[in-house]
C-alpha positions as CSV (number, residue, x, y, z in Angstrom):
1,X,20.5,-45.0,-12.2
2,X,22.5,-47.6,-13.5
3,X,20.9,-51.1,-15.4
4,X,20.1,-53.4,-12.8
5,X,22.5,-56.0,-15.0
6,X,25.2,-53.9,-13.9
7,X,24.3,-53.8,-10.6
8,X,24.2,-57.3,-10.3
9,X,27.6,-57.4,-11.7
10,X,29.4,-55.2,-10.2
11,X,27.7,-57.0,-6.1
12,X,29.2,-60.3,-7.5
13,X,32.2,-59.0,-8.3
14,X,32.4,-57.7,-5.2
15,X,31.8,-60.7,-3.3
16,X,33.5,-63.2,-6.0
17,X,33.4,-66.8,-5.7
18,X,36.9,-68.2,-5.8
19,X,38.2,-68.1,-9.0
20,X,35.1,-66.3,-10.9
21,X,34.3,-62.7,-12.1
22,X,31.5,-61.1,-13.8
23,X,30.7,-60.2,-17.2
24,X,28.2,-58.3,-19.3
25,X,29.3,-60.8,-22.2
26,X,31.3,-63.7,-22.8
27,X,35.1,-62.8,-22.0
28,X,37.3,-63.1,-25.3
29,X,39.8,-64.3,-24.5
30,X,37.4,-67.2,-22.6
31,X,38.7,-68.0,-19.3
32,X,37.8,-71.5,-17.6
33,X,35.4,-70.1,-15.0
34,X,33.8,-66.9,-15.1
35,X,30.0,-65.6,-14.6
36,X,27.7,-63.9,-17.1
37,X,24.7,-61.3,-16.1
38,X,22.1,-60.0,-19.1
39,X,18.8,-58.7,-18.6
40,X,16.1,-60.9,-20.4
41,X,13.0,-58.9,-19.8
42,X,10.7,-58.2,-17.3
43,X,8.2,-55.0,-16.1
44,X,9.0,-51.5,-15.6
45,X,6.9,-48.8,-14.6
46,X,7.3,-45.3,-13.4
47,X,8.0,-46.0,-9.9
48,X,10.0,-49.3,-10.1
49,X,11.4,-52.2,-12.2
50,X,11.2,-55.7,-11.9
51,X,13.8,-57.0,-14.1
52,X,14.2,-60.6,-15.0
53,X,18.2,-61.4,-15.0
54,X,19.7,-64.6,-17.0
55,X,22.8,-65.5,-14.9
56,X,25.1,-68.3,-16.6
57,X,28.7,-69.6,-14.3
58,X,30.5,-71.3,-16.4
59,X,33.2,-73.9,-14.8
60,X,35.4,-76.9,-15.4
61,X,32.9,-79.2,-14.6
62,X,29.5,-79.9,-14.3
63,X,29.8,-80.3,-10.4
64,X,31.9,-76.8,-10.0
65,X,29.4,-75.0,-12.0
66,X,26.3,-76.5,-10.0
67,X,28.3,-75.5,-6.7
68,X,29.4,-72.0,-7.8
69,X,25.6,-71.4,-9.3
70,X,24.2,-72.0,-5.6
71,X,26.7,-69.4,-4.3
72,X,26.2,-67.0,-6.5
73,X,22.4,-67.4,-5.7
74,X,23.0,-66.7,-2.4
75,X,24.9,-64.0,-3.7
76,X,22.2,-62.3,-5.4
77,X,19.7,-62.8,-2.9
78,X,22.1,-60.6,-0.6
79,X,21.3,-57.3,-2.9
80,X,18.5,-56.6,-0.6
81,X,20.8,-54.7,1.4
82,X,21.7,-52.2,-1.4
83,X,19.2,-49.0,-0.7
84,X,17.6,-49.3,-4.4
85,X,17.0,-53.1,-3.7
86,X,13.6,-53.7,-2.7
87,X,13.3,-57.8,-3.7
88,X,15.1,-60.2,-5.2
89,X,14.0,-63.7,-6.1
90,X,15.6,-67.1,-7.5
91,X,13.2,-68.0,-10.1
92,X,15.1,-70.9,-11.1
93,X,18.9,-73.0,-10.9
94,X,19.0,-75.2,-13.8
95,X,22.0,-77.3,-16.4
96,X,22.3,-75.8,-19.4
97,X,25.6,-77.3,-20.1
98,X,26.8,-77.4,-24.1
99,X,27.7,-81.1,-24.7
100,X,30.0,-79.9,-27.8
101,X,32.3,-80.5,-28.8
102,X,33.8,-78.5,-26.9
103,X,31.8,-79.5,-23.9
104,X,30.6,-76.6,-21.9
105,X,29.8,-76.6,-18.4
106,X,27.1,-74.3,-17.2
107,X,24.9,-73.4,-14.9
108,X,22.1,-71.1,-15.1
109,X,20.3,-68.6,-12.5
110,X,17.0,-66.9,-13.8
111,X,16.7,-64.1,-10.9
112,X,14.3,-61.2,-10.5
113,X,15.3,-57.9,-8.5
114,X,13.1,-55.3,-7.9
115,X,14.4,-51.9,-8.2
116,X,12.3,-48.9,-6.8
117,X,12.8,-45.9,-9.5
């Protein structure tokens, strides 16, 4: 089965906001907006997996990231409908923009998706 990280990825990317794709890791070259998906822990057992996923939209300003982060929550709470999907939950939307210099705007998702193994 593939990492729930990649997972997430590749649903966002399939349903992108305008503008946005999904990354592993921080594109190089950086583009002005795009979306990053890492796993940052969570519970796994024998019969299913309750990962905790750190999703960071990065945008032009601080507005467009806020807005696209909302989306992209919506987004994830969507991936119920794949079969391996049994929950997904928004844990948390918060600023964790990078006042620089450069100044970074982000937006950050903490999400958990249970996975049934």
């Amino acid at each position: 089965m593939p990492s729930i990280a990649s997972t997430a990825i590749q649903w966002i990317n399939q349903h992108p906001p305008d503008g946005y794709t999904a990354h592993g890791s921080t594109p190089d070259p950086r583009p002005e907006r795009y979306i990053t998906v890492q796993r940052s822990g969570g519970v796994r057992d024998r019969y299913r997996d309750d990962a905790m996923l750190i999703v960071q939209v990065n945008a032009p300003t601080r507005s467009q990231a806020a807005d696209t982060a909302e989306q992209v929550a919506d987004l994830l709470l969507d991936m119920w409908q794949l079969p391996e999907i049994a929950d997904v939950e928004i844990h948390s939307i918060a600023d964790v923009s990078l006042n620089g210099p450069p100044v970074e705007h982000r937006y950050q998702i903490t999400v958990e998706i249970t996975t049934t193994t």
